[in-house]
N, C-alpha and C positions, 0 to 999 in steps of 0.2 A: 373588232376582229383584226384590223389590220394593225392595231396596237399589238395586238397578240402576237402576229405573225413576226413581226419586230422583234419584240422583244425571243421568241425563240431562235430567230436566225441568228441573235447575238449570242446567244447560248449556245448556239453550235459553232458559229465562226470560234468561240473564245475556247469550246472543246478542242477543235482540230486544232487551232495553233499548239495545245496545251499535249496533242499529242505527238504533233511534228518535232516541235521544238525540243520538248527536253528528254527525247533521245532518241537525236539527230547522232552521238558518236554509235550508239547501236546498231543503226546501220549500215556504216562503215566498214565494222565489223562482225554479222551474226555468227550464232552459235549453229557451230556443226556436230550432231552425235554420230553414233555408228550405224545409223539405220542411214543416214545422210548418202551415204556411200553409193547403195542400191538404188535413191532415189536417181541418184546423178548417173548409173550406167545406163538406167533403162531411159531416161531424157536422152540418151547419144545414141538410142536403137532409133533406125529412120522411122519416120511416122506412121509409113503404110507397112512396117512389118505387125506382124501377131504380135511378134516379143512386146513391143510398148505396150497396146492394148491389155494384154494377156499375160500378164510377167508375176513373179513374187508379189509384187506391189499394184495396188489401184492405179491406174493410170493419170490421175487431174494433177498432183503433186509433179511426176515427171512431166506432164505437160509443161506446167510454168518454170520449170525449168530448163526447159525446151525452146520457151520461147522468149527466156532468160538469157539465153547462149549457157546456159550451167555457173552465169554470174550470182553468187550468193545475195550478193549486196542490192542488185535489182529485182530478184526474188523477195527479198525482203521489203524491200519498197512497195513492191505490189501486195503484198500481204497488209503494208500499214494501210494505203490505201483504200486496199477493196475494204478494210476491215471497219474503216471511217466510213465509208458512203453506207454499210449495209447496217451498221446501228445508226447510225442516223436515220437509215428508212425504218427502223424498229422502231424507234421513238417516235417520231414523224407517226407511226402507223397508231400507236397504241395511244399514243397523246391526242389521234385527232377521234380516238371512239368515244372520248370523253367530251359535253357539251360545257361544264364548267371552268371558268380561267384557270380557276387555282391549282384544279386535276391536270389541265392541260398540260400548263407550266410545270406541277412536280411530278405527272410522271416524264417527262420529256426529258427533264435534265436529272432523274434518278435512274433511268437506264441507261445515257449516255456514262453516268458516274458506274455504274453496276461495268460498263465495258472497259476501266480504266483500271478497274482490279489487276494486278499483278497474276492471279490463277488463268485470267483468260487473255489480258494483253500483252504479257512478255511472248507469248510465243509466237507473235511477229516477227520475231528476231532470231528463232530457231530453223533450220532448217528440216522441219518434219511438218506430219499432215495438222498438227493440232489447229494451225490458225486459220488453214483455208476449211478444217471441218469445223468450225465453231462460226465461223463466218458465213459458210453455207447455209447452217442452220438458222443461223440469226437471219437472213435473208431472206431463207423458206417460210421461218415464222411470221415475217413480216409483210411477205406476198400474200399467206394464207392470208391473215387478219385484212389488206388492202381488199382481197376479194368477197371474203364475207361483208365490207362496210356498203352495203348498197343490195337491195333486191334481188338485182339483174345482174346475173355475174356477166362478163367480159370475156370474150373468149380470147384476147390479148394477156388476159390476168392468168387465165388459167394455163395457155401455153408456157410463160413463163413459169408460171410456180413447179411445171411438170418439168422443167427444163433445169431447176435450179435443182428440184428434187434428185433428178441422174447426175448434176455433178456431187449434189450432198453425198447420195451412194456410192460411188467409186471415188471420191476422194480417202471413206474408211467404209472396210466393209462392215461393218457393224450397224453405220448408218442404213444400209439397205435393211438391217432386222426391223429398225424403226419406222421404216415407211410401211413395214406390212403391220406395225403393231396400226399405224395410224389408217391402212386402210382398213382392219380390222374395225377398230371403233366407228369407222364411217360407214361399215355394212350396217352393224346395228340400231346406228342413227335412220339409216332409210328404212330397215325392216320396224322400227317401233315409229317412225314417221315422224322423226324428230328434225329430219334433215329432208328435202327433195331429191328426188330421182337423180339429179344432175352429178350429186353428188357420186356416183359409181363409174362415172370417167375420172377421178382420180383414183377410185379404189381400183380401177384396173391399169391404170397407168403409172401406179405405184409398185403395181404387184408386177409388173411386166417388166420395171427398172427391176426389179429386185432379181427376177430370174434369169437377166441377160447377166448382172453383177453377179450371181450366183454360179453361171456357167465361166462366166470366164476368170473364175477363182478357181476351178474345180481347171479349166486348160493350165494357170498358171501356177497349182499348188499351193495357192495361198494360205491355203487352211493347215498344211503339215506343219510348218514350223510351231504356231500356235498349240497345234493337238500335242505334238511333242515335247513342249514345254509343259502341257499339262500331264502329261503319262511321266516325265522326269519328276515334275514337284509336287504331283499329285497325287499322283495314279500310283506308282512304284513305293511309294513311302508309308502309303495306308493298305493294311493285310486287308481287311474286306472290300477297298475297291479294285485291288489286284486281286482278288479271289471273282471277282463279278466279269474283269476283263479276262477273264484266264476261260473262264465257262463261253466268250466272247469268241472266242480261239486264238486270243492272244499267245504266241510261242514266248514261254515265260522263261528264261535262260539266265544262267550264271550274268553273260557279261550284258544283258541287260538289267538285269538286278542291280550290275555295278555302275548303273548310270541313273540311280536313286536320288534325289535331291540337284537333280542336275538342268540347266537348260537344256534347248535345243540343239544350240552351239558349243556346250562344255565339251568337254575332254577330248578335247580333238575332233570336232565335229562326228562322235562316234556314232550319234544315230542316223546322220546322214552316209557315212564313210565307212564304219565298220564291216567287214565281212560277216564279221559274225552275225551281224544283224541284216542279213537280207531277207531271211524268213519273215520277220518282223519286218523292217518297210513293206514288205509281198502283202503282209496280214492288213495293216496301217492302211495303204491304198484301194486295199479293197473294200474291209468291213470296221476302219478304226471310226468314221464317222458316225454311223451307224452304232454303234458299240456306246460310244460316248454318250448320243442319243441317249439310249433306253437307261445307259445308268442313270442319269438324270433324271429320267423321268420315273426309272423303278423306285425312289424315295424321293417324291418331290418335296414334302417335307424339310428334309434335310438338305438339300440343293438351295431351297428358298432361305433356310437358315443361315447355309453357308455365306449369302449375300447379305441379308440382311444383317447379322455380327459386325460384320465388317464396312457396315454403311457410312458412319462416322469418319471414318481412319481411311475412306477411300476420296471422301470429299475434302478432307480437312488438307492432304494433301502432303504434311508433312517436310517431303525433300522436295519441293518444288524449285527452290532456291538454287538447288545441283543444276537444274537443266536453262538457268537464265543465260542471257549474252553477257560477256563479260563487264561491258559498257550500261547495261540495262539499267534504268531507273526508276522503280515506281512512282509512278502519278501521284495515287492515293497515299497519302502515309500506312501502314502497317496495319497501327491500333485503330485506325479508323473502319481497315476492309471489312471485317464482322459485322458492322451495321448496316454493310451494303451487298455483300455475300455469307449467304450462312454455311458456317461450319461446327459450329455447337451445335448440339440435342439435333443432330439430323432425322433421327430415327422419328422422336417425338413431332416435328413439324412437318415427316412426311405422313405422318398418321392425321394430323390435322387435316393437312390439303386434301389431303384426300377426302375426309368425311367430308369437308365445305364443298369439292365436286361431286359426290355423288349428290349432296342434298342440292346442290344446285342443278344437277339431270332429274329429280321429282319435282323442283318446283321450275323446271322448264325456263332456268335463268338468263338463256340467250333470246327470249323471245322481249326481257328490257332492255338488252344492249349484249348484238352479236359477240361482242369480246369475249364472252362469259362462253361460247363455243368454243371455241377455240382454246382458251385457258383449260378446258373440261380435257378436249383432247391431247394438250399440253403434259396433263398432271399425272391422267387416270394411266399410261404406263411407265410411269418410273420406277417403279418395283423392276418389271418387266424389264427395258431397258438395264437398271442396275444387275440383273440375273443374267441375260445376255453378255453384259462386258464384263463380269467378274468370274462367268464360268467361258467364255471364250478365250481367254490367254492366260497362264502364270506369271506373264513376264510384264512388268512397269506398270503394273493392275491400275493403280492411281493415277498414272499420265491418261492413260486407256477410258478411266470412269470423269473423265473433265468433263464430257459431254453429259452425263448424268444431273453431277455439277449443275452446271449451267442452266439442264432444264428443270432443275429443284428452284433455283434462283430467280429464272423466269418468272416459275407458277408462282414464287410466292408473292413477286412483286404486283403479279397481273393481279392476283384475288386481291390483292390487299386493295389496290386503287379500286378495284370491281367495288369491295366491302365499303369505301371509303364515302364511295360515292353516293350507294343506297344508303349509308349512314346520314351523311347529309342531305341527302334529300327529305329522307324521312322526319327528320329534326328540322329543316326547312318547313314540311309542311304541317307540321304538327303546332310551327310558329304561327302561321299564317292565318288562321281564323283570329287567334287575339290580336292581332295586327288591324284585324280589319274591323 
């Protein structure tokens, strides 16, 4: 055992140099986009105003830059950082569900490698939410798993996890859809009695971040820009879902027509600023949420297909490379990242995972090793999740769907060691009688 512990601690000591070191000039200098801007005015709104809380933006990004002084570069630092300590507690957490060395040892240092991917660690070096919302989650993941590996939960374990959970959500609001998908599946767990009672203190402390995040998106408007990028590239361009918003009471006018294929911010910020369009923001404020709603769910069908099309090409990522630091260096070489993040036949291996979690909630798989929990409630919404970020914005869909990413990449690696394990085992003892 303490062989073991060794030799991981050298696994990890020789990750963090591997991440400090070669790129230490990217820190120096990260990369600013134009969302960068907004982050850095609401960090200079004083702390006890609404504005910060309650602004365009989730408040945890301007926090750290807040307490940043609005320095990029120390920003940044805190980002490699927190991003080290909290895959390292992923590994740490997932390497120790496992009782054999050799599970131990590969999953510990194929998640630390899964964190060195260019998809999820250059954005250490960006100044936007991608790296403290990827690190939140890796964090959350890895508290959940900490809490489930014993009995007796901790009520230490759990305040934290609720803790980490409220910054997961206001760092992106999106993340808040996924704590209610996750306390969703924790109701059903306790009504089919898969789970204990105890479990409905995060179902409602998930659900209670979601609705404070929820209100104070709706004081700060955070939801227009997005709706409005979607009624420009979406809405206005297709006759039958302009025909379903118009029945909506959308006021359908010449010079919104002529803002067809457009963001939110094009043509002179007209749907913000236009005169012509006040009828429209009047409509949009009151009933475009609403509106948006039901059309989605009047053909879910087709909602569900419009995500899944587009499942491959949202993961794969494509222009990633646009939004690196200029100094940025990949860890991993290139040709190698595909065998350690999937971006090929995504559609196909979410069809997989999935069937291996449901047959793993009939054959009640957490009751040989809790990870198998956790990995079920990992897997079973990423459809959902992908649905959510692909019909929530028109704008940078692929930066937006990283966290999708991410939790495709997880599940797959978590079932696999899960698979890897009852494979040997089973082959272990199937040896064992002629041994003896």
């Amino acid at each position: 055992m303490i062989h073991r512990k060794k030799i991981l601690l050298i696994i990890f000591v020789i990750y963090v140099i591997a991440r400090i070191a070669l790129n230490l000039p990217a820190l120096d200098k990260p990369r600013e986009l134009a969302d960068t801007t907004a982050y850095l005015r609401i960090s200079r709104e004083p702390i006890q105003n609404q504005k910060f809380w309650g602004d365009a933006r989730p408040f945890v990004f301007p926090l750290l830059l807040k307490i940043s002084q609005q320095d990029v570069s120390t920003a940044a630092a805190f980002h490699l950082g927190f991003s080290i300590l909290a895959w390292g507690f992923l590994a740490l957490a997932i390497s120790a569900s496992f009782r054999a060395s050799y599970l131990t040892l590969f999953s510990f240092g194929l998640i630390l490698a899964l964190s060195l991917i260019r998809h999820l660690a250059s954005w250490d070096y960006v100044m936007m939410t991608e790296s403290l919302s990827v690190t939140f989650f890796v964090l959350f993941l890895a508290l959940g798993i900490w809490l489930t590996q014993r009995e007796v939960w901790r009520s230490y374990k759990v305040v934290l996890l609720i803790i980490t959970a409220f910054f997961l959500a206001f760092t992106r609001d999106t993340n808040a859809y996924l704590l209610v998908m996750f306390a969703g599946m924790l109701t059903l767990a306790v009504i089919f009695r898969w789970t204990k009672l105890r479990a409905l203190i995060l179902v409602a402390s998930f659900l209670v971040i979601f609705f404070i995040n929820n209100y104070t998106a709706d004081i700060g408007g955070r939801w227009i820009f997005p709706l409005n990028n979607i009624v420009g590239k979406r809405i206005l361009p297709d006759t039958s879902a302009l025909e379903y918003f118009q029945s909506c009471g959308m006021p359908v006018t010449p010079e919104l027509l002529a803002l067809a294929d457009s963001f939110a911010n094009g043509q002179d910020r007209a749907f913000y600023e236009s005169p012509a369009l006040n009828d429209y923001r009047a409509w949009l404020l009151e009933n475009g949420k609403s509106c948006y709603l039901k059309y989605l769910l009047s053909n879910p069908i087709r909602s569900i297909a419009d995500s899944l099309t587009r499942f491959d090409t949202l993961i794969r990522f494509d222009n990633l490379n646009k939004f690196f630091a200029r100094k940025y260096d990949p860890v991993i070489p290139y040709y190698l990242e595909p065998l350690i993040y999937p971006v090929n036949f995504i559609l196909p291996l979410w069809v997989v995972l999935t069937a291996i979690s449901l047959l793993a909630v009939w054959k009640r798989a957490w009751e040989s090793n809790p990870l198998w929990g956790i990995t079920i409630l990992l897997c079973l919404p990423t459809l959902l999740h992908l649905f959510i970020t692909w019909h929530g914005d028109a704008m940078a869909s692929e930066r937006h769907a990283l966290s999708v990413g991410l939790q495709l990449a997880l599940c797959f690696w978590m079932t696999a060691f899960l698979i890897l394990e009852q494979f040997v085992a089973r082959y272990l003892s199937r040896r064992s009688p002629s041994a003896t």
